[in-house]
N, C-alpha and C positions, 0 to 999 in steps of 0.2 A: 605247389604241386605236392599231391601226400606221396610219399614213395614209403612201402615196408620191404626191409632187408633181412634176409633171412641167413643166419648162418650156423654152421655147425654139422652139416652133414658128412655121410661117409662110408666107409665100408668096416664092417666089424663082425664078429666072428657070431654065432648064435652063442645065447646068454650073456652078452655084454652090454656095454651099456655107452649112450651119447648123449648130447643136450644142445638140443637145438634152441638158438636165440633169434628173437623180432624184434628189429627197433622199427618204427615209425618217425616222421619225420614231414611236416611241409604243410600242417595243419594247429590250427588255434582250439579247436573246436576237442572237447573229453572222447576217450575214449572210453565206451559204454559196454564195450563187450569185445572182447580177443579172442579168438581161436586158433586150432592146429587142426588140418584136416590133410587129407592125405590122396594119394590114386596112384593106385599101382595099376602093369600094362592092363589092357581087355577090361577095366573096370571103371566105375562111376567113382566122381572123387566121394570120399565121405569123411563125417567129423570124427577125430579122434579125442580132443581136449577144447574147452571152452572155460570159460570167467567170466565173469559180470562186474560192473560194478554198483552195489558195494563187496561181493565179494565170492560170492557162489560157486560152483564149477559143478561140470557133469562132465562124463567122460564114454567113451565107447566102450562095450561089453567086456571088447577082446583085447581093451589095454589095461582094462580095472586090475589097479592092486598092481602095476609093473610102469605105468605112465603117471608122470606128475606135472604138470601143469602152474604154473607161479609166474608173477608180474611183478614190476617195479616199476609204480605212477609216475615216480619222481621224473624217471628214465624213458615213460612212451615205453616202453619194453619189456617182453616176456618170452619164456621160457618154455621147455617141452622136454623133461627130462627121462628121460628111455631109458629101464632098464631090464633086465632078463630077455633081450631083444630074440625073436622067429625070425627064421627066415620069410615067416608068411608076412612081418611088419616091412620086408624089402615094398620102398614106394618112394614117389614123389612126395616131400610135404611142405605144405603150403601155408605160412599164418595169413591169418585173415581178421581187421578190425572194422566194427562199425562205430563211426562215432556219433557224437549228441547231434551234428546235422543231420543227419540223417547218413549221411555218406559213407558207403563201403567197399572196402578196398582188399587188396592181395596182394601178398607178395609173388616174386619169381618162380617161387619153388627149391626146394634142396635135395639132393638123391639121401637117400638113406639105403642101405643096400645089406644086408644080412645074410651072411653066410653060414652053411648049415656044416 
């Protein structure tokens, strides 16, 4: 059974910074592509950070230049490192992997919480 676990979340002041971790787990199969996406209240979830492999990433408008994004194969796991944090990035966020089966998964979710 693939489970991703998310952790790292939390409550932090505006302009600071957190780093959210994903491990994966319960699968043989590569994974081909990780992301971090997010959904705060009254809203649709959206991507904030993504990777590929062999290595790529794209990122959402409103984290470019403040969001980093980083993986370790070895480990199934990756990263989402926040910094100069708004209170507008207060949300749930959520990694998400599809692997070479095709198979795509999510995690739990983690609060992130921004205080202004």
């Amino acid at each position: 059974q693939v489970q991703l676990v998310e952790s790292g979340g939390g409550l932090v002041q505006a302009g600071g910074s957190l780093k959210l971790s994903c491990i994966a787990s319960g699968s043989s199969f590569r994974i081909i592509r990780m992301g971090w996406y997010r959904q705060a209240p009254g809203k649709q979830r959206e991507l904030v950070a993504a990777t590929t492999s062999p290595g790529s990433t794209n990122y959402a408008d409103s984290v470019k230049g403040r969001f980093t994004i980083s993986r370790d194969n070895a480990k199934n796991t990756w990263y989402l490192q926040m910094n100069s944090l708004k209170p507008e990035d207060t949300a749930v966020y959520f990694c998400a992997a599809e692997f070479s089966s095709g198979g795509r998964y999510w995690g739990q979710g983690t609060q992130v919480t921004v205080s202004s």
